[in-house]
Phi, psi and omega in degrees: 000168178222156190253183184226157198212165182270177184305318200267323175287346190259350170296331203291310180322307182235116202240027201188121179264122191292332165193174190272008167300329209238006166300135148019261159310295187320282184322349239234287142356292184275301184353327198260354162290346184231168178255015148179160168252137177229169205243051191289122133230193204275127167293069158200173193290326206250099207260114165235027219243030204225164158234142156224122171196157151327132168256149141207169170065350227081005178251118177275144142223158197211065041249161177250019179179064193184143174307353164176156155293247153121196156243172141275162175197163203297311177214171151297345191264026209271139199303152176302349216246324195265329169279334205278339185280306238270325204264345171294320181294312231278338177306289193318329193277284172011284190315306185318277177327357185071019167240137204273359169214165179215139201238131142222169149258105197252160165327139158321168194274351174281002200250312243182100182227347145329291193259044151252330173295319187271327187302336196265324171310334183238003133301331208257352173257003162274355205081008157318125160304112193280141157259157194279150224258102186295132164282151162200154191248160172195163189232130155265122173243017138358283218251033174239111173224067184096010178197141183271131177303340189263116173307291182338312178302319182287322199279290164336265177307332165304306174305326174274351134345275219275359165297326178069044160263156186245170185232122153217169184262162210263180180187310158308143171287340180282299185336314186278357188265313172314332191283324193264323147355272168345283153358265207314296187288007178248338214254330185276327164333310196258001195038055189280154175220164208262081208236054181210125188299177149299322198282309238273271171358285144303347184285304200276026145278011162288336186256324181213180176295153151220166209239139160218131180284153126200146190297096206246201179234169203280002151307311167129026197208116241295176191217336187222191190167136183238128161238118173242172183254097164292075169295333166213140187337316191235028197223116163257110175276113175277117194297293164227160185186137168186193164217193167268173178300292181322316197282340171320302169320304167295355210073343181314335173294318157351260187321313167278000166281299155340279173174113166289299149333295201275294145010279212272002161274355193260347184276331179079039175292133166313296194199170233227112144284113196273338185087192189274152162252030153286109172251086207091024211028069172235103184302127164285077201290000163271313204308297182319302173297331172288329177253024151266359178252007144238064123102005181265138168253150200233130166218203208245125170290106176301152210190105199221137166237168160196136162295072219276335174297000000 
């Protein structure tokens, strides 16, 4: 069966976050969208095993405030028979609770790529509802070197060049206001929807750095714009990023991907979480070909509900 524990016994339990949606502090942050959190592992000595997730409504979800969840778990190598007992209790402890849906998300395979393989596997033969599946991009930049490999891509940027945009990094508060501002007028062009203030934002700068980029022309006016989280050592998550009908013309997305690259590789960073190019897991197919002709492999973000009712 598995028990709920305090914040301070499941640190002791797991002393390391497979990524930082599922941190402390993050939750801790966030805390106040649900009506309490808990704190699951398996009631025995030897714990390899946890969920953190949100109660509201009748609903566990995991995450109730971050693009996926997940679990902790002691290593990678961890047997198929200990995930299949943690998701057989966690139905029951459900049942137990009166609650009526159970939600995750689990992480992209750069967070995590053993045990998603077996965690996802043994979801869909306990019965659990696979949901359709979000593509997300990520950039190696390992394997970036310093040129985009896609002629078109190379063609681009070359243009965007001789437009004679600059890359700079914001540091002001109007500057950062202008950036997400931007944000804002790109995500209503494509009606695309938005589901974080700037303040939202800036509040996670308690937890890791953030960063905003923006792109201006050769007027002095800004055309793109980024905000990504340096959140894990070797991980940059892009929060947000797009441009306008001017910078559209210019290229700019290009020119700011360029580089956006050649930035978190000179930081000595793995790799770029670009997030999904996807919505409900329906492909947005200009998103997807624009970050597979610069330099992102695209894989399946995972999504399981089950139902106690």
């Amino acid at each position: 069966m598995l028990i709920e524990v305090t914040a301070k016994q499941y640190k002791q339990k797991f002393t390391s976050d497979p990524h930082p949606f599922i941190s402390e502090k993050f939750l801790e942050l966030n805390s106040w969208k649900v009506d309490k959190i808990v704190r699951l592992v398996p009631d025995n000595d030897k714990v390899s095993l946890g969920l953190v997730a949100g109660i509201t409504d009748g609903k566990m979800l995991a995450p109730f405030s971050a693009p996926f969840g997940g679990f902790h778990y002691r290593n990678e190598q961890i047997y198929v028979s200990e995930i299949e007992c943690f998701l057989d209790d966690l139905k029951e402890y459900a049942k137990t609770e009166n609650l009526n849906w159970i939600f995750f998300s689990l992480p992209p395979s750069i967070y995590q790529k053993s045990f998603n393989a077996k965690v996802v596997n043994t979801l869909i033969r306990l019965g659990y509802n696979m949901l359709l599946p979000e593509i997300t991009c990520w950039v190696n930049l390992n394997e970036f070197q310093n040129r985009f490999s896609y002629k078109m891509s190379r063609q681009n940027h070359n243009t965007a060049q001789r437009n004679q945009l600059t890359f700079n990094i914001l540091n002001s508060e109007e500057e950062k206001k202008s950036a997400f501002d931007l944000i804002l007028e790109n995500r209503a062009l494509f009606g695309r929807p938005i589901f974080m203030s700037l303040d939202e934002v800036l509040r996670t700068n308690e937890l890791w750095p953030i960063d905003f980029f923006g792109i201006n022309n050769s007027e002095g006016q800004m055309v793109a714009s980024a905000i990504f989280y340096q959140y894990t050592k070797d991980i940059v998550y892009g929060v947000f990023w797009g441009d306008n009908v001017i910078g559209r013309r210019l290229k700019s997305m290009d020119f700011l991907s360029f580089n956006l690259w050649s930035y978190y590789k000179s930081l000595n960073y793995k790799y770029i979480d670009l997030s999904t190019a996807t919505e409900c897991g329906i492909p947005n197919e200009s998103l997807l070909r624009f970050k597979e002709i610069h330099e992102c492999t695209s894989s399946l973000r995972y999504s399981f509900s089950y139902e106690t009712t």
